[in-house]
GUFI-316101 format. One line per field, with one value per atom (N, C-alpha, C): residue number from 1; residue in three letters; z, x, y. Coordinates in steps of 0.1 Angstrom, whole numbers. Each point is the difference from the previous one (the first is absolute). Layout:
N
num [NUM/...]
residu [ALA/...]
up [Z/...]
east [X/...]
north [Y/...]
***
This chain:
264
num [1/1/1/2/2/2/3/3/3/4/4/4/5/5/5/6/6/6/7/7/7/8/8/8/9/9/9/10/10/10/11/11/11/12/12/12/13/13/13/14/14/14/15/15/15/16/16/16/17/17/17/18/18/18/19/19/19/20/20/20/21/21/21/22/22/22/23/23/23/24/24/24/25/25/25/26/26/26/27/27/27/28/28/28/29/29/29/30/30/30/31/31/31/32/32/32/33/33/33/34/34/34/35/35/35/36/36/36/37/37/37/38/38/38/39/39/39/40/40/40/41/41/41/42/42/42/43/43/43/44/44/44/45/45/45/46/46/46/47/47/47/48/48/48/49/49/49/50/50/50/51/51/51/52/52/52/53/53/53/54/54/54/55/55/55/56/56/56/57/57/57/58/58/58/59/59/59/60/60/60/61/61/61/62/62/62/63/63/63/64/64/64/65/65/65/66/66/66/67/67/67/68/68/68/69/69/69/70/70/70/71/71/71/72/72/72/73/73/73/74/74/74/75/75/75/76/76/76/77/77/77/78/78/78/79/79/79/80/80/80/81/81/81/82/82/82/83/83/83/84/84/84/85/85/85/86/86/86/87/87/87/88/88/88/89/89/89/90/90/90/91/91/91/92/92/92/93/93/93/94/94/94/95/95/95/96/96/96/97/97/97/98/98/98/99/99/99/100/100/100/101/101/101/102/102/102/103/103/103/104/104/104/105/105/105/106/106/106/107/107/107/108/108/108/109/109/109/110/110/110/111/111/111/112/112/112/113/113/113/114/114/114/115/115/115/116/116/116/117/117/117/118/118/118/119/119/119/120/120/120/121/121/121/122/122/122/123/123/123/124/124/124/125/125/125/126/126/126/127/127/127/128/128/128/129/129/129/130/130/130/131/131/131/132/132/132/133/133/133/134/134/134/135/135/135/136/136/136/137/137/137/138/138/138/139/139/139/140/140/140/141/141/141/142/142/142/143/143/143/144/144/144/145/145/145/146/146/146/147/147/147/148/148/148/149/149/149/150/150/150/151/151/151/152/152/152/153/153/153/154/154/154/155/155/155/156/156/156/157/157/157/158/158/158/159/159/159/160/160/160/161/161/161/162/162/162/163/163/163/164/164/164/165/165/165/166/166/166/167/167/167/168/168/168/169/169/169/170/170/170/171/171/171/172/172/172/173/173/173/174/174/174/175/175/175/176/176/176/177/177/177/178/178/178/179/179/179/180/180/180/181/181/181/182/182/182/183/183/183/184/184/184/185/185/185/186/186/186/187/187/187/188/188/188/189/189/189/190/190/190/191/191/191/192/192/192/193/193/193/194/194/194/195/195/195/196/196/196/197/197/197/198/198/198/199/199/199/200/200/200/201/201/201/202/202/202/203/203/203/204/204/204/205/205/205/206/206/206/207/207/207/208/208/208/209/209/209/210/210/210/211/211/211/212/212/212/213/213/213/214/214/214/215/215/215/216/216/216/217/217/217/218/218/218/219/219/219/220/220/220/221/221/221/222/222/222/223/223/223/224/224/224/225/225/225/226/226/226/227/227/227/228/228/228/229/229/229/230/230/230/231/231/231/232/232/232/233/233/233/234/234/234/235/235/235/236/236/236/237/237/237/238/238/238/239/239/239/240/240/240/241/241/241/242/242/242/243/243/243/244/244/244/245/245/245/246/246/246/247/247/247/248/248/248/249/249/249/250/250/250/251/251/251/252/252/252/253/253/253/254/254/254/255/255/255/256/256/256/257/257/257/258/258/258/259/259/259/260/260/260/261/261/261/262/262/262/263/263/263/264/264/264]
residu [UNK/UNK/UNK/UNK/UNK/UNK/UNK/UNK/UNK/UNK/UNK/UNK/UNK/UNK/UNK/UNK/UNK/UNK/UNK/UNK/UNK/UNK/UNK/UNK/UNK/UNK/UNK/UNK/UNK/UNK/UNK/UNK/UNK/UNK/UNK/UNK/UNK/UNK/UNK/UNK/UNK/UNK/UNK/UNK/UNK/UNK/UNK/UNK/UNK/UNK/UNK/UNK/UNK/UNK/UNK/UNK/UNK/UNK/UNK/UNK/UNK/UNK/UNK/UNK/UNK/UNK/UNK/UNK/UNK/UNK/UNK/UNK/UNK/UNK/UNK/UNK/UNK/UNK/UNK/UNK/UNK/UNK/UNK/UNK/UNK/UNK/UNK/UNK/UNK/UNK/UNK/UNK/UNK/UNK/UNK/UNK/UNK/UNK/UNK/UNK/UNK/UNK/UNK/UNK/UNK/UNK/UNK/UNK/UNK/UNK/UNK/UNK/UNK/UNK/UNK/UNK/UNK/UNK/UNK/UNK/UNK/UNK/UNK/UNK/UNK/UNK/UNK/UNK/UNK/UNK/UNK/UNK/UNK/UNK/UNK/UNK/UNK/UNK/UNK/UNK/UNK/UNK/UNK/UNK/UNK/UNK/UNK/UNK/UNK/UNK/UNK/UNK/UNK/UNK/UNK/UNK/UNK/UNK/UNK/UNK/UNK/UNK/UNK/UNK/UNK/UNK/UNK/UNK/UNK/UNK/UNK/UNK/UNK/UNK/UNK/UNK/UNK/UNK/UNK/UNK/UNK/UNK/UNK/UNK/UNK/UNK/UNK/UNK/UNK/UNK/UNK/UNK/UNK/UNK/UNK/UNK/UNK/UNK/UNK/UNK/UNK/UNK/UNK/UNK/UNK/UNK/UNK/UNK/UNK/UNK/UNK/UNK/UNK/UNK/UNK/UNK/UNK/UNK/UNK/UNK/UNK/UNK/UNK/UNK/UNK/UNK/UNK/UNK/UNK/UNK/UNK/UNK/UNK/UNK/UNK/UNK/UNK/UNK/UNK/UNK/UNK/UNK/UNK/UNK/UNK/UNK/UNK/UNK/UNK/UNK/UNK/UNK/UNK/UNK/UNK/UNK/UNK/UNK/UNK/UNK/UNK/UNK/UNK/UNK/UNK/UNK/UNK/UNK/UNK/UNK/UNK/UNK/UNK/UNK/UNK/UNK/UNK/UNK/UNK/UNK/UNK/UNK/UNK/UNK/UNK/UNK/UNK/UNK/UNK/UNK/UNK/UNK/UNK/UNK/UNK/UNK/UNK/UNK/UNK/UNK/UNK/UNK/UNK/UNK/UNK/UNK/UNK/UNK/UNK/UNK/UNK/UNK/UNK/UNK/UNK/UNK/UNK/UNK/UNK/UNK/UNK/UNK/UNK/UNK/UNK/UNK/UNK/UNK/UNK/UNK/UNK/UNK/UNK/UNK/UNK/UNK/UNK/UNK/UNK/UNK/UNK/UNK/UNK/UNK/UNK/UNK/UNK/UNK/UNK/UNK/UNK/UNK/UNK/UNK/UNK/UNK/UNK/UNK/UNK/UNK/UNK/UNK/UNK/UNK/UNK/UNK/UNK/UNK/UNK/UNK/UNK/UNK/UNK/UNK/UNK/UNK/UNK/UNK/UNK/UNK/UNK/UNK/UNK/UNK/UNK/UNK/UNK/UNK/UNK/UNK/UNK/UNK/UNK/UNK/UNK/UNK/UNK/UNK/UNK/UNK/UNK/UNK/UNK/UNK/UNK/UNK/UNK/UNK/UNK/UNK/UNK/UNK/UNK/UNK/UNK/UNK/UNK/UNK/UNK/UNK/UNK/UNK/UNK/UNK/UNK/UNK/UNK/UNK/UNK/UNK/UNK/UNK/UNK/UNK/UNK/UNK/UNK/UNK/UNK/UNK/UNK/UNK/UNK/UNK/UNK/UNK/UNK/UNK/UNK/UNK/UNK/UNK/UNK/UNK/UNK/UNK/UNK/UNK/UNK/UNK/UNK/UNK/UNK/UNK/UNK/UNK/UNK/UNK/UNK/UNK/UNK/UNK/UNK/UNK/UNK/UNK/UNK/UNK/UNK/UNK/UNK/UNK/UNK/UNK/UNK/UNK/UNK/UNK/UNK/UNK/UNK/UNK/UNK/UNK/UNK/UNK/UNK/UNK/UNK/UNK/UNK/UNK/UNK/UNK/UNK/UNK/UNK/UNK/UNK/UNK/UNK/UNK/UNK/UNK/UNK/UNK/UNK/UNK/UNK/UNK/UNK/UNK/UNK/UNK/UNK/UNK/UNK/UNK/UNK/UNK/UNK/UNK/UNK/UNK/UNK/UNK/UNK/UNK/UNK/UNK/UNK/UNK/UNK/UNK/UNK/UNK/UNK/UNK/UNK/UNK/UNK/UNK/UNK/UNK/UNK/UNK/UNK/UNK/UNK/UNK/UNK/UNK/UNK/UNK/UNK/UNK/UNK/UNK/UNK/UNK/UNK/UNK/UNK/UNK/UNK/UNK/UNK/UNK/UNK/UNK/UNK/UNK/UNK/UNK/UNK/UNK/UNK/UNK/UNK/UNK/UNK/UNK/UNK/UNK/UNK/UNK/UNK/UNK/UNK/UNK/UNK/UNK/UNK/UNK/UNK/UNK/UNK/UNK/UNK/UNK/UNK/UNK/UNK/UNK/UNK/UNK/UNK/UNK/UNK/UNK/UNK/UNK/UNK/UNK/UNK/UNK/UNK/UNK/UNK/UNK/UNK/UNK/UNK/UNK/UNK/UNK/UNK/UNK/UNK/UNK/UNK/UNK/UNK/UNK/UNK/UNK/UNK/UNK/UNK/UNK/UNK/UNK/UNK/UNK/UNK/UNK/UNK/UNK/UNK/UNK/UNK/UNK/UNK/UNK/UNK/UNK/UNK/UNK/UNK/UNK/UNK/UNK/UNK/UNK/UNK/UNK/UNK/UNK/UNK/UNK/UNK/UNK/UNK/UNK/UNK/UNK/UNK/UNK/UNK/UNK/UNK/UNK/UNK/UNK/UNK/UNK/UNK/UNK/UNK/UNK/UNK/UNK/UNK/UNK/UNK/UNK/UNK/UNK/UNK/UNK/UNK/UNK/UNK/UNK/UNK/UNK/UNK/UNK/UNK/UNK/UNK/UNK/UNK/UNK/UNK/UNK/UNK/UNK/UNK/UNK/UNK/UNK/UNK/UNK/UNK/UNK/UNK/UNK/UNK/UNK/UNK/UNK/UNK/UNK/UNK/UNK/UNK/UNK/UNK/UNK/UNK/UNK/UNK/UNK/UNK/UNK/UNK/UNK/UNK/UNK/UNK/UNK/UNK/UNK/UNK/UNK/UNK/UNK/UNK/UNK/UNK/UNK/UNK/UNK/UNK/UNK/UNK/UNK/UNK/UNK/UNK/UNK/UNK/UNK/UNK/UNK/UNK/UNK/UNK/UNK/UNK/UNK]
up [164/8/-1/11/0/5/-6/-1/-1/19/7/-3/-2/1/13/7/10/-3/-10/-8/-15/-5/-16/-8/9/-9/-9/-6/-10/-2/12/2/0/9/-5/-11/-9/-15/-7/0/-5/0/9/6/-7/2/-4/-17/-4/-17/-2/6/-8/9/4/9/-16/-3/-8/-20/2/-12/-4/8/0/3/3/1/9/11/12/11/-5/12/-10/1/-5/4/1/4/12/4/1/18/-2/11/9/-6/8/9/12/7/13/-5/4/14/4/9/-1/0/-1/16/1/4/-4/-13/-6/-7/-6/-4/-17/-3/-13/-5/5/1/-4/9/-1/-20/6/-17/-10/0/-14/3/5/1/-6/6/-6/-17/1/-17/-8/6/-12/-1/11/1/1/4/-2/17/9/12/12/11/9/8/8/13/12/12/10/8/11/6/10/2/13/-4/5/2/9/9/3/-3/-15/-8/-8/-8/-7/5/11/9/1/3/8/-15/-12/-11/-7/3/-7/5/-13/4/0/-7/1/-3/10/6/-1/-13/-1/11/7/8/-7/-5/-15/8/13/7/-1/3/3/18/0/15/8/-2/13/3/-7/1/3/2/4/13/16/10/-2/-9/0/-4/-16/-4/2/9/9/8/11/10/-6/-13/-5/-2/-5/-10/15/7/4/8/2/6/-11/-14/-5/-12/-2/-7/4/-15/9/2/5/4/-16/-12/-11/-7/5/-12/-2/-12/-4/-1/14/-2/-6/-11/-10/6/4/2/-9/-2/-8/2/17/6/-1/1/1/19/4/13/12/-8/13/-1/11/2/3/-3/-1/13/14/13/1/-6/6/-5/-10/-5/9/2/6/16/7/11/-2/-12/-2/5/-11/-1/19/3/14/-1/-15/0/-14/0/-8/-15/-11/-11/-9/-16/-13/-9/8/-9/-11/-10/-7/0/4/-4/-11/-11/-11/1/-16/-3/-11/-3/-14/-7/-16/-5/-4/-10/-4/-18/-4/-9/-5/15/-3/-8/0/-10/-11/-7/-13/-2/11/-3/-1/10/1/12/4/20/2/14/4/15/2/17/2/17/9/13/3/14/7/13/10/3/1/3/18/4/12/3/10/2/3/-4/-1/-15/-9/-11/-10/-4/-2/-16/-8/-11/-13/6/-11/2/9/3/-3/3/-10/-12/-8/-16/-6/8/-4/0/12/-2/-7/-6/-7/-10/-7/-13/1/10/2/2/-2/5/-10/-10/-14/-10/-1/-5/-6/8/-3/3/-5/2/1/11/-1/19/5/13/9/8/6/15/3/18/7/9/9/17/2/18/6/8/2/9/4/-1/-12/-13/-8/-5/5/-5/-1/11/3/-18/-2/-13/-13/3/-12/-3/11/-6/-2/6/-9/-16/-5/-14/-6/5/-8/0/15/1/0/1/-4/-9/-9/-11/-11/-6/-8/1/10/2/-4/0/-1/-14/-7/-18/-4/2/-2/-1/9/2/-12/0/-12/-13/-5/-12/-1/13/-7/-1/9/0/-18/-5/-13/-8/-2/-9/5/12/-4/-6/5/-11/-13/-3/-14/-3/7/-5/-3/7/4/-15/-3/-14/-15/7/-11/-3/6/-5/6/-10/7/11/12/16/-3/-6/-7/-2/-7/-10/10/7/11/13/6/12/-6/-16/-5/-5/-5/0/12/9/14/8/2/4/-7/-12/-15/6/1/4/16/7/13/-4/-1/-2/-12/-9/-4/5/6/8/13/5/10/-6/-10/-7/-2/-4/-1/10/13/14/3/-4/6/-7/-18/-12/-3/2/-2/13/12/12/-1/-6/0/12/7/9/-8/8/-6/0/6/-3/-14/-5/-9/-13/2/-6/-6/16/-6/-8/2/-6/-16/-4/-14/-6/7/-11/5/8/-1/-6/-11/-13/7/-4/4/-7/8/-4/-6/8/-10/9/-3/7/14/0/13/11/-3/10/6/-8/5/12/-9/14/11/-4/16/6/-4/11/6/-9/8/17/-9/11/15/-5/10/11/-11/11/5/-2/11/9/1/6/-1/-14/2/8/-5/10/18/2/15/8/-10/0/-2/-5/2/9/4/10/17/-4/15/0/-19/5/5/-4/3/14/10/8/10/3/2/-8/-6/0/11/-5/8/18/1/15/4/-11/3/6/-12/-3/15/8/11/11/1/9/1/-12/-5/12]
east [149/0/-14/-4/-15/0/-6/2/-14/1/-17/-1/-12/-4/-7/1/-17/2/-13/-7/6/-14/1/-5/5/-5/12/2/4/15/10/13/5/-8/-2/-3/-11/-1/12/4/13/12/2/10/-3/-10/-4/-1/-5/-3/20/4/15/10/-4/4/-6/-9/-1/2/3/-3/18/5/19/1/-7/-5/11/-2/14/-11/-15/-8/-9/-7/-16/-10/-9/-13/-6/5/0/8/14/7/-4/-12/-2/-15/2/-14/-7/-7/-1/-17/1/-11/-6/-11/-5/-10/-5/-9/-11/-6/-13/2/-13/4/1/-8/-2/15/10/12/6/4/4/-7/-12/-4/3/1/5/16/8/16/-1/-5/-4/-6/-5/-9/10/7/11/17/0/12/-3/-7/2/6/4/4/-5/5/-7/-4/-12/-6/-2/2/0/-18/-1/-14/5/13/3/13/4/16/11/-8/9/5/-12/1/14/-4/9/16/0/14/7/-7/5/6/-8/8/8/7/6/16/6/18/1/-2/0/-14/0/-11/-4/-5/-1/-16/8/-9/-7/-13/-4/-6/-4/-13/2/-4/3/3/10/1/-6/-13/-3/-9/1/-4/10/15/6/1/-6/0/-10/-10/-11/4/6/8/7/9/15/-11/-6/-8/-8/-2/-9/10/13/12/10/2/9/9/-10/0/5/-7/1/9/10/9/10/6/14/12/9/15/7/-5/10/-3/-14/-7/4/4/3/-17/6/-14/5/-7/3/-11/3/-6/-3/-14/2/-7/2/-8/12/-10/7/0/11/-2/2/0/4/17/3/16/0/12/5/-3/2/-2/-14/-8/-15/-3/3/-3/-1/14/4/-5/-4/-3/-17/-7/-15/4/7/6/0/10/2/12/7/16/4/11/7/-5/1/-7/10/0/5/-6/6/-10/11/-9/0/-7/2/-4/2/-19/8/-14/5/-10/2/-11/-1/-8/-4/-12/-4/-12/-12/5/16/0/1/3/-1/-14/-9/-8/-1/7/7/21/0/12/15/0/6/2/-1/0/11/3/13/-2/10/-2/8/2/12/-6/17/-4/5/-2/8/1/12/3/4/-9/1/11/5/13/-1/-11/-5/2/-3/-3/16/1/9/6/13/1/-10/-1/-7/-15/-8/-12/-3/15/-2/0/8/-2/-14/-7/-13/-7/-2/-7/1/15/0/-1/-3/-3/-15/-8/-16/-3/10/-4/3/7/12/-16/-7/-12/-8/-3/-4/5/13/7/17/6/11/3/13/0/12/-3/11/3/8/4/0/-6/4/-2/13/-9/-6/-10/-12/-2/12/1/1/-2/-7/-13/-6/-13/-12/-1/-9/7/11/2/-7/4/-10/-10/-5/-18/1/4/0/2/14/7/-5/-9/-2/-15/-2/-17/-11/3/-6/1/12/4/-11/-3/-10/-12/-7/-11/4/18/3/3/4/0/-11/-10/-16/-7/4/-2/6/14/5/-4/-3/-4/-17/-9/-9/-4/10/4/6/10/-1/-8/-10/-10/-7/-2/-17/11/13/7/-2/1/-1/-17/-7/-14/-4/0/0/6/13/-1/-3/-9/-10/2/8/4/-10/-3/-13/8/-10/6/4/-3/5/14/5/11/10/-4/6/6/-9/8/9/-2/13/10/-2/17/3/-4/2/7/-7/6/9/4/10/11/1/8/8/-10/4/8/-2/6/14/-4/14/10/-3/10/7/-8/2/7/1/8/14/0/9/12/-5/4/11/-11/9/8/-4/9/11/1/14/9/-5/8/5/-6/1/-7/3/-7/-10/-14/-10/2/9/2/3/10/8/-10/-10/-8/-13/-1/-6/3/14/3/4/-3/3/-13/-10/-15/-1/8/-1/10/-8/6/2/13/-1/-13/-6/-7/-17/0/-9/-11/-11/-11/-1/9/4/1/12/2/-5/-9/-12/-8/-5/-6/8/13/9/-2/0/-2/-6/-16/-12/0/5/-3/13/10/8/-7/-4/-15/-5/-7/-9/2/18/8/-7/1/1/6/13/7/-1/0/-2/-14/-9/-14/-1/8/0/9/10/7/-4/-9/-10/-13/-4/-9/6/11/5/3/7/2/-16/-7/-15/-2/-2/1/6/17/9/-5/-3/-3/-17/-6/-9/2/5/5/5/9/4/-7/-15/-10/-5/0/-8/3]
north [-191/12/7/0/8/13/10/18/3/6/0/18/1/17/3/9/4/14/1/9/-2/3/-1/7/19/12/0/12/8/-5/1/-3/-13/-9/-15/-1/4/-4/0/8/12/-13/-6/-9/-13/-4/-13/-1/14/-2/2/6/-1/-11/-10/-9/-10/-2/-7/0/13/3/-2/4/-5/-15/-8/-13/-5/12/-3/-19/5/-13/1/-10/-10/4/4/2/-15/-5/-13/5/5/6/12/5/12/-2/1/3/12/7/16/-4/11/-1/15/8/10/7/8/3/-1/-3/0/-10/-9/-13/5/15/4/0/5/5/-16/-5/-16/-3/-5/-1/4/14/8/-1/-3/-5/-15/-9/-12/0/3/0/12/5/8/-9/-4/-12/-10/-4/-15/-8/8/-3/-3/-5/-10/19/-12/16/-7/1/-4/6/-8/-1/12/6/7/5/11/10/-16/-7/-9/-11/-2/-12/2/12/6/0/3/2/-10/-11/-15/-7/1/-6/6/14/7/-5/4/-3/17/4/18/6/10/6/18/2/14/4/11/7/10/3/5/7/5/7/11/11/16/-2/13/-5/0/11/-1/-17/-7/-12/-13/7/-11/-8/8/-6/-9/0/-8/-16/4/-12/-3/7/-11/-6/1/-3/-12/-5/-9/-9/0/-10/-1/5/1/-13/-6/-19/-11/6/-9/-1/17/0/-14/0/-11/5/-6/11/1/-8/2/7/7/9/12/8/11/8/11/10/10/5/13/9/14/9/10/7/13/9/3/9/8/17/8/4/5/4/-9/-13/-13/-6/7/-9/-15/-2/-16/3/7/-4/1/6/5/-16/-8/-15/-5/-3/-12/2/14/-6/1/-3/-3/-12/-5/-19/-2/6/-2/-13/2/-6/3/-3/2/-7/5/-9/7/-7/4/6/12/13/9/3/11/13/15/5/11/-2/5/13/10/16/-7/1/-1/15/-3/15/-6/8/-7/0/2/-4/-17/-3/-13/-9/4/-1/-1/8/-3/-6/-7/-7/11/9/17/4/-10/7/0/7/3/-4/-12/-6/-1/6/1/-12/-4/-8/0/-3/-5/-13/-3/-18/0/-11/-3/-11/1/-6/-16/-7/-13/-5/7/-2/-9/-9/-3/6/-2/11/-15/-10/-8/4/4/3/14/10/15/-2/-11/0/-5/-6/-7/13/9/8/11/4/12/-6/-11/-6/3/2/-2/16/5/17/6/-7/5/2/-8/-5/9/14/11/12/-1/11/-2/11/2/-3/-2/-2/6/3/9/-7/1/-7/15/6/12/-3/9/-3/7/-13/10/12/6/15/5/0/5/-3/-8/-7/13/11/9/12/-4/7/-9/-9/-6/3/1/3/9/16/11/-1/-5/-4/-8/-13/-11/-2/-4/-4/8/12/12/11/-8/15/-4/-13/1/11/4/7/16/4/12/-2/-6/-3/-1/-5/1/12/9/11/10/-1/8/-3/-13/-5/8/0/6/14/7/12/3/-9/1/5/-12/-4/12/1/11/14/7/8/0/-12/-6/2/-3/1/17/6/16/4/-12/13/-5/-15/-2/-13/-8/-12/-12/-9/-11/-6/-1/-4/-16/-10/-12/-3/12/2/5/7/13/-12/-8/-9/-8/-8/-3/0/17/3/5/5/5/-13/-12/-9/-11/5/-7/10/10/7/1/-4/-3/-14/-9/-10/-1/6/4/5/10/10/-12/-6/-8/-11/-6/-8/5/13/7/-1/1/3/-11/-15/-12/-7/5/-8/13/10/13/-3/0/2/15/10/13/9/10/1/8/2/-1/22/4/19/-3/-10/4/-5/-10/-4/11/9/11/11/1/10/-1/-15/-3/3/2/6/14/6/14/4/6/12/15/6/17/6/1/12/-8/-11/-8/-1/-8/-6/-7/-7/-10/6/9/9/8/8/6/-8/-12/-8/-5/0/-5/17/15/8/-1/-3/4/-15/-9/-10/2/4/8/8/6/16/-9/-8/-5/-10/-5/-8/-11/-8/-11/-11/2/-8/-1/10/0/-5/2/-10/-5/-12/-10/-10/9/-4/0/10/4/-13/-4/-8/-16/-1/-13/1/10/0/0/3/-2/-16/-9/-13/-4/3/-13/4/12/0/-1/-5/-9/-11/-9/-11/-4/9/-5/1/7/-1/-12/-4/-15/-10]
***
């Protein structure tokens, strides 16, 4: 089985280092195609993996076919592969903003698609991916690939009338935990603590707490309400953050995403 990339930034890395590191494929199995030849090279010389002369080279020898581009680059690359896909190949998508229909009529037919959202925790082997399964895809060709998606992370089936939710919750929440953790730390620095020490316990704690969430099955009120003491510390800061409606800011900023997300 040969597992083609077109593109070999951040999210393809992400895929391929935990595609191998679960020793789900060989270095030997995978061949990616880039935009820049720098790009190709530094994927090559950190894996070990084949690179193709072209996005069509890449395509034609692939049994499954991750679409790695940003979108607004996908008419380009359907428009390059699109002759020389084969009818048995599994295309994996991980654009945000492109429907299984906006695909398939680049294709200009019907093909074996996935579309998945991935985050950028996949990086460190933590991501959280949702998909959509196209009605071609057979359930032995969906197990292949949620074994290849399992790789760095966790996986979800949704339909893609929720997909524009995903990226609010999934593909874009990292950037709003990023945000809190150093909102932490500089708190933490302000009252004297080395900024070193300050991002991690701020993000030891983020991840704790988040552990919390999916190994209790407690809802995450009742989770709060076990470190608020009457009359204590905690609580004080759940006022203040009440006053300035947390919650609803972030429910305003997710909603602004997902109706990005659907401009796309």
């Amino acid at each position: 089985m040969k597992i083609g990339f077109i593109g070999l930034g951040n999210m393809a890395d992400a895929m391929i280092g935990g595609m191998l590191k679960k020793e789900l494929v060989k270095p030997k199995d995978i061949i990616g195609s880039a935009k820049t030849q720098a790009t190709m090279a530094r994927c090559r010389e950190k894996y070990g993996i084949e690179t193709a002369e072209s996005n069509a080279a890449a395509a034609a020898a692939a049994d499954i076919l991750f679409l790695a581009v940003k979108p607004a680059f996908f008419s380009e690359v359907i428009a390059q592969i699109k002759e020389v896909v084969r009818p048995q190949t599994l295309i994996i998508s991980i654009a945000a903003g492109k429907t299984m229909a906006w695909i398939e009529e680049a294709f200009g037919r019907k093909i074996k698609l996935l579309r998945c959202m991935l985050n950028t925790p996949a990086l460190v082997l933590e991501g959280c991916t949702a998909y959509v399964r196209g009605e071609l895809v057979s359930d032995a060709e969906m197990e292949k690939a949620k074994r290849l998606l399992s790789a760095f992370g966790t996986v979800w089936e949704v339909p893609e009338s929720m997909m524009d939710a995903v990226v609010g919750v999934s593909g874009s929440s990292p950037a709003y935990v990023f945000l809190f953790i150093e909102a932490m730390a500089d708190a933490a620095v302000l009252a004297g603590m080395p900024r070193k020490q300050a991002y991690a316990m701020a993000a030891q704690s983020v991840l704790g707490s988040a552990k919390m969430v999916l190994e209790t099955g407690l809802h995450p009120g009742e989770l709060k309400d076990m470190v608020c003491s009457p009359g204590g510390t905690t609580i004080e800061a759940v006022k203040v953050l009440e006053e300035g409606a947390m919650r609803a800011t972030i429910m305003k900023a997710m909603e602004a995403c997902i109706e990005k997300s659907k401009r796309l």
